[in-house]
N, C-alpha and C positions, 0 to 999 in steps of 0.2 A: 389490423395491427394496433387498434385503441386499445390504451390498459384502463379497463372499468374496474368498479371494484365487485372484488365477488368472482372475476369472470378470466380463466384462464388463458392464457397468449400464448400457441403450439407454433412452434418452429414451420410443422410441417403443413400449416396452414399458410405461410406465407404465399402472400399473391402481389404482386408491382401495384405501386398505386395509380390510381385509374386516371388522375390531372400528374401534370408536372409544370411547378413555375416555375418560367425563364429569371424572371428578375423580381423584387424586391426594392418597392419604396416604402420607408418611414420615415415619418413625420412624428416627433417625439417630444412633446413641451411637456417638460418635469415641473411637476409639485408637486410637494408632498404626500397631499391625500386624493390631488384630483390630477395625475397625468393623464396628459390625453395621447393617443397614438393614434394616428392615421396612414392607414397603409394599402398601398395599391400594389396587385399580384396581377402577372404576365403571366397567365395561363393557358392551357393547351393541352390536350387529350393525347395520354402515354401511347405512343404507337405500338409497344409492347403488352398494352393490355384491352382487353373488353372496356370501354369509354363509356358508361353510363352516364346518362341526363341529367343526374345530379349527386352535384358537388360535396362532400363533407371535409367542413373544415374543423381544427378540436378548435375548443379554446373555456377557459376557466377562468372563475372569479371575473370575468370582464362586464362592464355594464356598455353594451351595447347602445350608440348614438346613430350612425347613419351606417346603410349598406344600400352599394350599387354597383348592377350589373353593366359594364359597358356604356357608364356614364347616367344610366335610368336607378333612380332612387327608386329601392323596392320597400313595396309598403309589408307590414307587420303579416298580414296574412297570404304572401308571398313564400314566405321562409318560414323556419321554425327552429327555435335557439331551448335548447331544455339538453339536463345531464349531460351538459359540458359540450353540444355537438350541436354545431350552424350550418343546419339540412338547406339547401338552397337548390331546388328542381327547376330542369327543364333549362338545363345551361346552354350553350353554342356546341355543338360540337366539333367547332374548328375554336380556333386561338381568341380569346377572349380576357375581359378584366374585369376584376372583382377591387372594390375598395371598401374599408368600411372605417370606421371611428370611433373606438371604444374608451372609457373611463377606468383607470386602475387604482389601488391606494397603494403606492410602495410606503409607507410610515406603517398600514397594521400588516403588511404581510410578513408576519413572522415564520414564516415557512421557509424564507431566504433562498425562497424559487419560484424565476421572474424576475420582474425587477423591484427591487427594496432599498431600503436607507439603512446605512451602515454609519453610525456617530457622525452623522452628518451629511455620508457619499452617496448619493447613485448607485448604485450597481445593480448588475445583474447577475442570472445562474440561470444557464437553459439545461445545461444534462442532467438525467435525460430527458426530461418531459415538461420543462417549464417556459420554451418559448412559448406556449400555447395562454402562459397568464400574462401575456404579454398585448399578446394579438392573436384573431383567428390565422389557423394556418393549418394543411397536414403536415402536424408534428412529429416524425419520423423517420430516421437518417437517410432512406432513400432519396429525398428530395430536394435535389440539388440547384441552389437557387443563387443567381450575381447578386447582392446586396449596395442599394446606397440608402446614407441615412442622414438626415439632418435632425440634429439634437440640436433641442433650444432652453436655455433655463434663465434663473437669475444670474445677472452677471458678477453679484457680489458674493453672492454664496455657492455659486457652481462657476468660477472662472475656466474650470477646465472639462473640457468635453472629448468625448474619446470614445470613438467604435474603431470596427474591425477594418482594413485596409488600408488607403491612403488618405491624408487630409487631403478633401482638394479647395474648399477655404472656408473662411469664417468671418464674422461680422457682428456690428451691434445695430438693433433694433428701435429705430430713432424715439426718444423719448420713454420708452416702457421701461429701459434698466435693466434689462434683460436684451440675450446675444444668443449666435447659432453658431453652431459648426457644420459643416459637412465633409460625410467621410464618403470613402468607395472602394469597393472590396472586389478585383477584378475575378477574383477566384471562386468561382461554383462551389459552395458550401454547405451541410444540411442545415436546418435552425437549432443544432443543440449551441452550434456553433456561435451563433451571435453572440456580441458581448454588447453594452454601451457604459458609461462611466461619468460621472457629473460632479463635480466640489471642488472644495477648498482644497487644492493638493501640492505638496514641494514635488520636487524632479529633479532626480540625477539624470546625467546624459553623460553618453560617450558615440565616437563615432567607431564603424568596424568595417573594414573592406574587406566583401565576399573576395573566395580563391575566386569566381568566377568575375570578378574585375569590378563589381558595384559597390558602391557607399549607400550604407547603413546609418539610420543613427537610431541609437540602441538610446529606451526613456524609462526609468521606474521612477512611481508614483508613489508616494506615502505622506500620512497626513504631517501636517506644518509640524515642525519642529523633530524631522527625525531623519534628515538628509544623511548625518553622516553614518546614521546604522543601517545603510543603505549602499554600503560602496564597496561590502564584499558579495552582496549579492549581480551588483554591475560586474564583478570584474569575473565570476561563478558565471558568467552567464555567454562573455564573450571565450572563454573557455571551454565552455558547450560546444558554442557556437562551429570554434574553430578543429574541436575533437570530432565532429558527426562530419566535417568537411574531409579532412582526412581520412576516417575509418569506413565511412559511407556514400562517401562521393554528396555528401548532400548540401546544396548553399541554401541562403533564407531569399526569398521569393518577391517581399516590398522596400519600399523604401525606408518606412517603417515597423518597430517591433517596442510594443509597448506591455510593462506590468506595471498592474496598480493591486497596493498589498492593502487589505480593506479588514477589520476588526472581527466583521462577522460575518463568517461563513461556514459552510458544511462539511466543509470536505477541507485537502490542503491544497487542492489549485486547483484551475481551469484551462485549459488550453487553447481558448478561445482563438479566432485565425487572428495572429496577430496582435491582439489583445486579451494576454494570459491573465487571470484575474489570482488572486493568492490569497492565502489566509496570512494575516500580516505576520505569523510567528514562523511563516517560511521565508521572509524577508529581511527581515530587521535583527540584526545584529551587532553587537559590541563586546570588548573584547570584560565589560565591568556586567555582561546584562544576557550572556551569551556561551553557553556551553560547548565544546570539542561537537560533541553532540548537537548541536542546535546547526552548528556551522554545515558540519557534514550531511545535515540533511537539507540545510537549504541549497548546496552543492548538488545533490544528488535530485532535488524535487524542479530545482530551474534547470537542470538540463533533462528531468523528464519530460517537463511539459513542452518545453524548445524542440525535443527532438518529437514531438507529438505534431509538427508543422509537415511530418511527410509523411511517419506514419499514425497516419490519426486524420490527420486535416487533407492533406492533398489526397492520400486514399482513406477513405472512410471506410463506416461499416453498411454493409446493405440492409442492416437488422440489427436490434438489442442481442438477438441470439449470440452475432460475431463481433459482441462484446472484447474477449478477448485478444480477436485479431488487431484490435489498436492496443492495448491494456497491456498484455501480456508480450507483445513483441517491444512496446516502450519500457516497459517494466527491464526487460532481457539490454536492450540497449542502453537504460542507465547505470542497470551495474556492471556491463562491459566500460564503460565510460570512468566510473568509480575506480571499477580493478586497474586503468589503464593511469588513473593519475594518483591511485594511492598504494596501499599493501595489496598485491592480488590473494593472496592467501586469508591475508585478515579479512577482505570485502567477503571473500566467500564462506567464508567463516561466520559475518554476520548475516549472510543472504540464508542461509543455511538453518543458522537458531530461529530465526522470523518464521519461517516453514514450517521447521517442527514443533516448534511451540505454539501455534495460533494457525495454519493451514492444515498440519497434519489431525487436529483436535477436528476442525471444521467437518475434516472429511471421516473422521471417524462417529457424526454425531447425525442427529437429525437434523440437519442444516447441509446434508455433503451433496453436493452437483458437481455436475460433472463439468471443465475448462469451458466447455459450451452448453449450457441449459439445453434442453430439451421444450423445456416451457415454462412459465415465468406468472406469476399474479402481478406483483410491483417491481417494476424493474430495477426499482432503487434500491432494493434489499440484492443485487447481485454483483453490485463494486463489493466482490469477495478476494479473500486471500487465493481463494482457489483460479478467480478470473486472473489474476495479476500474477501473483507469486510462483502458483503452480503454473500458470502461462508462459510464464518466463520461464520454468523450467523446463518445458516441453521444447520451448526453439534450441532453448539449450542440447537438449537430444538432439535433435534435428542436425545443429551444427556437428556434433560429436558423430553422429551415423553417418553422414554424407563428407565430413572432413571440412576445412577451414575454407578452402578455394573454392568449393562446390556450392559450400553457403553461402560464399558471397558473391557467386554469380546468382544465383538463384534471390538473393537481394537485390541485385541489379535489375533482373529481369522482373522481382515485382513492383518497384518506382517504375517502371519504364510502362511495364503492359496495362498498369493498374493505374496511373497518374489519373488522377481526375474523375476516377468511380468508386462506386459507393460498393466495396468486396465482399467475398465471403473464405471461409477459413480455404473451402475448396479451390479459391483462386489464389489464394495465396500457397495452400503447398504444394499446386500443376506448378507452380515456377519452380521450387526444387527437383520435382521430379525432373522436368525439361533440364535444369540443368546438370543434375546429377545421373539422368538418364537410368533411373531407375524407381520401380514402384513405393510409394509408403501408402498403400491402401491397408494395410495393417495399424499404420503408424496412427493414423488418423484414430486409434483405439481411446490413444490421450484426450482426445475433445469428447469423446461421446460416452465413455466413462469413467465413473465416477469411483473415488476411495483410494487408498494408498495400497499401491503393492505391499505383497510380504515375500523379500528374495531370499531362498537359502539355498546356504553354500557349503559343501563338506567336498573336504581333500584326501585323496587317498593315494599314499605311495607306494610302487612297487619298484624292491631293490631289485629285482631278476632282471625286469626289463629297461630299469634307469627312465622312469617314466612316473609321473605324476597327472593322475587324472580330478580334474573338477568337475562335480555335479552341481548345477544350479536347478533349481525349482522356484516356480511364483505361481504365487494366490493372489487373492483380491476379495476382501471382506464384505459380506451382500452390504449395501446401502439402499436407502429409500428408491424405491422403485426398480432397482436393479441387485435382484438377486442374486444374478449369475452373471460371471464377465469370462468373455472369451481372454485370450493370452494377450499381453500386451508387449509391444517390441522394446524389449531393455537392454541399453547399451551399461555392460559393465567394465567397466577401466581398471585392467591387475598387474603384477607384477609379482614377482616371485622372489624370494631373497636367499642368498645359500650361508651357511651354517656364518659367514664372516661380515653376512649384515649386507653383500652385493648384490643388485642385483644381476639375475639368473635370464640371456638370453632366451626366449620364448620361440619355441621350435614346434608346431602341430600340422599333423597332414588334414587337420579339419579348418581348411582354409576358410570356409564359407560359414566357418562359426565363427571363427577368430578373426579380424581384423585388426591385425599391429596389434595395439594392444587392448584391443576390447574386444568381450565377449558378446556377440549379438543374443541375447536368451530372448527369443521369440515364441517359442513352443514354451509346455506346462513344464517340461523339464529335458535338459540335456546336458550329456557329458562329452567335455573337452579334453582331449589327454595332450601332454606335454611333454615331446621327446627330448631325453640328454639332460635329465634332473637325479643325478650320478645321489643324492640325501633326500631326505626330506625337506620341503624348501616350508619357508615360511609365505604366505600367501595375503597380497594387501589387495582389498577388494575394493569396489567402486569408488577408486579412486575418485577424487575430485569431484566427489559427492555426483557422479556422472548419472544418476536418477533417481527421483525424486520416490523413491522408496525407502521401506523397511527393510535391514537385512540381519538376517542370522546366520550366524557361522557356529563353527565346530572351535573357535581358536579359544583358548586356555588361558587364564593367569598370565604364564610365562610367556606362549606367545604375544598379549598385547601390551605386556612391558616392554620385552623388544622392540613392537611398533612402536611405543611412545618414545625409544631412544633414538630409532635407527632408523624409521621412515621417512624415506628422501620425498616421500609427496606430503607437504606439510599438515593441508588438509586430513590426511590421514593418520599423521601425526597426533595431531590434536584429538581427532575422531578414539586413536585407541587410549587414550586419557580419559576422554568423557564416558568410554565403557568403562574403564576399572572403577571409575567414580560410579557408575549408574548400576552397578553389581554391588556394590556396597550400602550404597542406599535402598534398594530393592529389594535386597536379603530382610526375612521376615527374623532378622535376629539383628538386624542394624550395622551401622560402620563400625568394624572392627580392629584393633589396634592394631595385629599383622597388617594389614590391607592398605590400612592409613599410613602405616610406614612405609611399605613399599611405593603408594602415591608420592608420599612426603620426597622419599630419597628422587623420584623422578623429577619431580617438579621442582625440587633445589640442585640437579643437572641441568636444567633447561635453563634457569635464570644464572646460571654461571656461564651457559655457552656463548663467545661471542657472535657466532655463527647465527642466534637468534635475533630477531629487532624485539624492541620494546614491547608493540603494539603482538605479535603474534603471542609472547609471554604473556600478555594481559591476558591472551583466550587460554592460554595453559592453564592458565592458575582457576578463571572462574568455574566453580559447582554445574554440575547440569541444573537446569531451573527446574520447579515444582511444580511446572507446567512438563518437563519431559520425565519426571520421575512418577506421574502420574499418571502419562499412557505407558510408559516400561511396565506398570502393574494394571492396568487395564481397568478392573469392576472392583464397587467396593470398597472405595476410595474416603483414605480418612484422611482431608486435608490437614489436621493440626498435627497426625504424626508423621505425612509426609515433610511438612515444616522443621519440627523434632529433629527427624534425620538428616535434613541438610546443615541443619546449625550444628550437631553432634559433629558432622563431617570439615566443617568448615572450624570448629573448636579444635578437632584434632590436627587438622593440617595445620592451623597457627601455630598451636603449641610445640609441634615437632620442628618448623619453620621460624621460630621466630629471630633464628639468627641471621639468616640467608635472606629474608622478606626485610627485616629492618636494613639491613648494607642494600640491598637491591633500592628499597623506598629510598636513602636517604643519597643512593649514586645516581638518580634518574633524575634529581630535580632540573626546571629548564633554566638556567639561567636570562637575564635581559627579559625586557618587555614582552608581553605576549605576541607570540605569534601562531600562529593557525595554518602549521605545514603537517607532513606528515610523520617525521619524525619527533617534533615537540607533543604533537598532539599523543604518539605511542609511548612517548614517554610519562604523560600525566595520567595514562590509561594504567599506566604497569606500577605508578606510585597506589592510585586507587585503587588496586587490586590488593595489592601487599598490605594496603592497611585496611582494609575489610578483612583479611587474615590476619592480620595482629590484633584488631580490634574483639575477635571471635576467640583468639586463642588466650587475650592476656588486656580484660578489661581496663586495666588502669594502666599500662603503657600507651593500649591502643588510643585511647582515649582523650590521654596527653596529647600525642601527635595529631590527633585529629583537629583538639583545639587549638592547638599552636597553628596549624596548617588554616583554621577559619581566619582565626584572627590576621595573620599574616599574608592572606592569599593577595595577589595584584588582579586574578580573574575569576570569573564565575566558573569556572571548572573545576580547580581546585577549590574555593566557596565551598560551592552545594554538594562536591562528593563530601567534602566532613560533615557539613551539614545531616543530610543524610543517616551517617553513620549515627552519628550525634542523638539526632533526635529516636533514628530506629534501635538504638544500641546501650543509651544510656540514660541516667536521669535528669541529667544535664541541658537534653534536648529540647525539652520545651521553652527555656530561658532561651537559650539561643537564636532558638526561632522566632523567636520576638525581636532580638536584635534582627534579624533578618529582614522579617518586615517594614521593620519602623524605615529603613535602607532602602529598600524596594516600594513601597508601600504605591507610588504613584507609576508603579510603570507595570500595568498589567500582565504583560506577557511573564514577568518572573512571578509577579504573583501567583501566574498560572502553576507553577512550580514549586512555591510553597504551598498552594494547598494540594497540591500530589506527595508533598513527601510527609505528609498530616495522612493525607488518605494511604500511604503505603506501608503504613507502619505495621509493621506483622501482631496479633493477639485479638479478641475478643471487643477489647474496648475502645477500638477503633474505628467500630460503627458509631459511638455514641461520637466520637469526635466528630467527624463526616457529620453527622444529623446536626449539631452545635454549629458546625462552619456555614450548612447551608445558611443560618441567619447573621451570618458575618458580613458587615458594608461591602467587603471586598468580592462576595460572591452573587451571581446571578442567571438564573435560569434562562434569560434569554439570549445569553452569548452562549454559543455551542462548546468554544473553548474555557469555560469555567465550568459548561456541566461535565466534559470530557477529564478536565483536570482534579476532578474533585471526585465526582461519584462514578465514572469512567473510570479511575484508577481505582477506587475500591471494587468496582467490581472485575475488573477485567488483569489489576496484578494482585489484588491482594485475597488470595484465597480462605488466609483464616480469619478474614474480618466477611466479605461476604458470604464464606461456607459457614457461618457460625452456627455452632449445633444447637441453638436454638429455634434455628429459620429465619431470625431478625433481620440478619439481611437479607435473605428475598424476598421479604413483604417491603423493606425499605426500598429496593431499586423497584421492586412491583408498582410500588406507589408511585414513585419517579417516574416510570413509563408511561402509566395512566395519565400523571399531572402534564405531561412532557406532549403527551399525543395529539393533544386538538391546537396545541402550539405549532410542534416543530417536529412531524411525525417522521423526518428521517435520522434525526438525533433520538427518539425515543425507541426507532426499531433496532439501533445499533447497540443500545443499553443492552437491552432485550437479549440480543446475542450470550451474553455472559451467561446465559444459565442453558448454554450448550453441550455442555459434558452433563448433565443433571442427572439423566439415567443411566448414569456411571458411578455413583454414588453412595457411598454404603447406606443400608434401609432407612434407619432415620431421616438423616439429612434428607434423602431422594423426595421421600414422604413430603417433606417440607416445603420440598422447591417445585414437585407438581402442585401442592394447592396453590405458591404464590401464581405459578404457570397460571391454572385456572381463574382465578381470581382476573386476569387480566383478559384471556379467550373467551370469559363469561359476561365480561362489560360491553353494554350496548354502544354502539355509536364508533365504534374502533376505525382508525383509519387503514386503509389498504396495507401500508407501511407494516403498523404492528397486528394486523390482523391476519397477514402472511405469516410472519415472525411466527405469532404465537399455536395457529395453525399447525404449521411444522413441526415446531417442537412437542407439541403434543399428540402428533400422528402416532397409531399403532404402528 
């Protein structure tokens, strides 16, 4: 189960590992360049597996000091420590102890896996594979180990100290100036799990009593001086807390629950047992430094990782394979949580655009695997949108096939059966079946493969027999190693509507196709008939986006204006809007005046209905992105006139709208102080819409209001959407943005923001900005969040500054990669990704972006990381 480099890791090689430790001692004295870690393992031979005589533990970048077996210090030609792996023969073959004492530098491990120094903090990152630069250990979620740990540091520059469990005390160290903590983690946990934490840190506190009768006290950490952008994340949090007890029967488990939000890291959290670790721009917020946007994902990311303390932590994974059975069932659980405390429509509506614009691409390229690998090089190139997004989409089936009640006993029953092991996808869907008492060994299609259905649907009425019959059919487009897929079980959610916009009770003697109101399409194709349909009915299909496919239908112009007026599933609603827009963008003759006015006349009924909230008319109004009008047309792809047609589209709706968008902008303002509910927050969504349509349809009004609205704003929300406009829309924009900074200048996290909306600026001459910023005081390659915010945004939103037809940007981000890899090779494999669609490209451009491709698979020394990456992408 070691990932070497070079060396493939097969699902169906898995074997139990051969030791298992009871318990876990560390001894952890921090400094900077020389912590030392001493750690003693309670070992004992798997009774479930063949116990060989020796021992293999991983472990990386460690300078090994002492090792002993059972208390006997083993000399050098005892053991043997080379390519990461501390071979130790001839162990006990009953219960025995291994200690050893190794030398780490958290100050150069810029990898920020392990443990490192964060503007000054401690911290660590084990997932997946970095407890091992830690300390020798088998590094691998199977192995379930009690954890205590004494951390000891300076006590003026690390006053605070922090691992997983419970404090059980602390001290100072007479005379050295330096102190310990000790923590104790009752809960059998793997080592991606550990956390530990050391610095100069403020703290919010609150206390929270579980339903189950216990006090809590609830602790986030952030550096000095930033206590009060830190109190909507405490109060996000017991919100969580008290949403997962209600909907899932589930309470928190210690006495303590601690987050510390830390400057640099990889990723946007950690769900460590107990002590979540965060990228501090999912923490910190204000209502002057802080967007609608910013808010609702630190809402949405603290109660991902919170709710990851049961599934995730109490059950784990038995393998990297069943990645997504933590991933994708939390992923599913915090937008249940979203939907439950804001718009259910609009969450899903954003769950929805993320999918298809960034999973569906995924799985359409050479990067597409399937919810559960098959097999794996670097496991860190697999926190994919496909593990997560499309994972959360599959339970999402799941609920929908077996019904509401079904799946939440079958939730029950896996807390219950599973508490406290290490699972696999197959143990988690025996508990549906057990409770729904029925098979999904078909079901099980969604893990094993890979690429996005293609479902079509054609209707056909007969007046003789007052009967309307549905044909579905689905495909599945070959992907990398899977050329052929068998059927996949897709639940499709319809309804039928008669000529006065009602719907039409659903009457079919093919019960076992139909259930209420979905259709199960399991086979390559089948037809449904539908008795006591006296017209032709109009027909809303996969409702509530109920799977994570492609669908084509037979329905017309005039049918999906109807949908956009008259569909009671909002979802749907909206869905038949973004087709009459994605038909007119598509048309190789462009958006056309009839077209855009019939959009126009919809979308100025929508914003007059009171029956609408704010926040769902914000999703009416926006364009489909240039990321979905670009798989709508598949191969051949010319990003600057897919561009072309969205701003043609977006000029003509202004212009037809500008009298309905400006009354709507100017009756939505919020009045009083900021606040950050769900109603304020839909209303500043639906002013920024209207004036991204004014702005397009009619420059110099638009333009007006936009500066009026910078200059005037009391939040960052309204701020940075003029901004924005500003800079992407006018000439104005660059001035601006300097006020901006000059404002911002010392608080990072916005800066991160300014130079995203530098980098997102649509045209040509946008690379050269980006290349100019990288030498800006303000930017730095070793913070992940500045390379994210800067050349991350060029390449990953802004299509005609990286697809530039002269290849300039992929030799830029090429370069970037290469410079980025012997640093920080999981930030330089995620660049990488952006040149995913490549072989979708029209000839030029493609031409272009396989040499930068090569240019980076033909460099010596490549780390695992990008050497997957590139690999892939350039497979036959």
């Amino acid at each position: 189960m070691r990932t070497d480099t070079g060396r493939t890791i097969r699902l169906a090689d898995y074997a139990p590992p051969a030791f298992l430790i009871e318990t876990v001692d560390l001894d952890i004295q921090l400094y900077a360049e020389a912590t030392r870690v001493r750690t003693k393992l309670a070992v004992r031979p798997n009774p479930d597996s063949i116990a060989p005589q020796t021992l293999i533990l991983d472990g990386e970048a460690l300078i090994l000091h002492r090792l002993s077996l059972d208390g006997t210090d083993l000399s050098p030609e005892s053991y043997t420590y080379s390519d990461n792996i501390l071979t130790i023969p001839n162990v006990p073959q009953s219960a025995f102890e291994v200690e050893t004492e190794v030398e780490i530098d958290p100050a150069s491990n810029t990898q920020l896996m392990g443990l490192y120094l964060s503007n000054g903090i401690f911290c660590t990152q084990c997932e997946a594979e970095g407890f091992r630069r830690i300390t020798f250990f088998p590094d691998r979620p199977d192995v379930l180990s009690v954890y205590t740990v004494r951390l000891e540091a300076d006590a003026a520059s690390c006053p605070v100290l922090l691992s997983n469990g419970n404090p059980v005390e602390a001290g100072t160290i007479n005379g050295s100036g330096r102190h310990y903590a000790l923590w104790h983690d009752p809960h059998p946990k793997p080592s991606y799990l550990f956390a530990a934490v050391g610095g100069d840190l403020d703290c919010v506190t609150a206390p929270y009593h579980t339903a189950d009768g216990r006090d809590v006290e609830l602790r986030i950490y952030i550096e000095r001086g930033k206590v009060e952008q830190a109190d909507f994340a405490l109060d996000a949090l017991k919100q969580a807390m008290r949403w997962d007890e209600e909907r899932f029967g589930r309470t928190y488990d210690l006495d303590v629950f601690s987050i510390v939000a830390v400057s640099h890291f990889n990723m946007g959290a950690m769900e460590n047992k107990g002590l979540n670790i965060f990228n501090d721009k999912y923490i910190l917020a204000s209502p002057d430094t802080a967007t609608d946007a910013d808010y609702e994902n630190i809402d949405a990311i603290i109660a991902h990782e919170y709710f990851h303390n049961w599934t995730g932590n109490r059950i784990t994974c038995r393998d990297w394979f069943q990645l997504c059975l933590k991933e994708g069932l939390t992923v599913f659980r915090d937008q249940e949580y979203t939907s439950d405390t804001r718009s259910r429509p609009v969450a899903r509506i954003g769950d929805v655009r993320l999918l298809r614009a960034m999973q569906f691409e995924e799985d359409a390229g050479p990067l597409a695997h399937p919810v559960r690998p098959e097999s794996y090089r670097e496991i860190n190139n697999f926190y994919t949108l496909t593990v997560y997004e499309k994972g959360a989409e599959v339970i999402r089936m799941l609920e929908t096939l077996i019904g509401r009640e079904a799946f939440d006993r079958g939730m029950q029953l896996y807390f219950k059966r599973c508490d406290g092991t290490a699972a696999t996808v197959e143990d988690f869907i025996a508990c549906f079946e057990d409770a729904s008492d029925r098979s999904l060994a078909q079901f099980m299609r969604w893990y094993t493969q890979s690429g996005t259905p293609v479902v079509t649907a054609i209707g056909r009425h007969d007046a003789a027999s007052d009967s309307y019959d549905l044909t579905l059919a689905q495909s599945c487009p070959p992907t990398p190693g899977q050329p052929h897929k068998d059927p996949f079980v897709i639940p499709v959610k319809i309804s039928l509507f008669n000529t006065e916009g009602s719907d039409i009770t659903l009457s079919t003697p093919s019960e076992a196709l139909c259930h209420g109101d979905t259709v199960i399409l399991d086979t390559e194709a089948l037809t449904v008939r539908f008795d006591g349909v006296t017209a032709p009915p109009l027909p809303s299909l996969l409702r509530g986006f109920s799977a994570p496919v492609r669908l084509v239908t037979d329905l017309g112009t005039a049918d999906l204006q109807r949908l956009a007026r008259d569909d009671s599933d909002p979802f749907n609603r909206w869905e038949a809007v973004q087709r009459l827009m994605l038909a007119e963008l598509t048309h190789d003759r462009g958006p056309q005046d009839e077209a855009i006015s019939a959009i126009a006349d919809a979308l100025t009924a929508a914003l007059a209905s009171a029956a609408l909230d704010p926040a769902f008319k914000a999703e009416l109004l926006r364009p489909p992105s240039e990321s979905d009008v670009a798989q709508a047309l598949g191969t051949g792809l010319d990003p600057d006139a897919i561009h072309a047609a969205v701003v043609s589209l977006k000029q003509g709706l202004g212009a037809r709208m500008a009298e309905p968008l400006a009354k709507s902008y100017a009756a939505h303002v919020v009045d009083g102080p900021y606040r950050h509910d769900a109603d304020s927050a839909g209303r500043r969504a639906l002013r920024a819409t209207c004036l991204s349509l004014l702005i397009a349809g009619d420059r110099d009004t638009g333009t007006r209001l936009a500066r009026a609205q910078f200059d005037t704003a009391d939040n960052m929300t309204e701020r940075f959407s003029a901004l924005q406009l500003l800079v992407h829309e006018t000439e104005v924009g660059d001035a601006i943005a300097d006020t901006f900074y000059e404002r911002y200048r010392d608080n990072p996290l916005v800066i991160d923001k300014w130079l995203g909306v530098h980098a997102t600026k649509p045209g040509a001459a946008t690379l050269d900005t980006v290349f100019d910023l990288t030498r800006h005081p303000a930017f730095t390659y070793t913070n992940p969040n500045r390379v994210r915010a800067l050349i991350g945004a060029l390449a990953m939103r802004n299509p005609t500054a990286f697809h530039r037809a002269d290849g300039a940007g992929y030799d830029f981000v090429a370069k970037t990669v290469l410079s980025l890899d012997s640093k920080n090779p999981q930030v330089a494999a995620r660049l990488l990704t952006a040149f995913g669609s490549w072989r979708k490209l029209e000839v030029s451009r493609r031409t272009l972006a396989e040499k930068a491709l090569r240019s980076i698979g033909d460099t010596a020394g490549l780390s695992p990381d990008v050497a997957d990456i590139s690999g892939r992408m350039l497979a036959d």
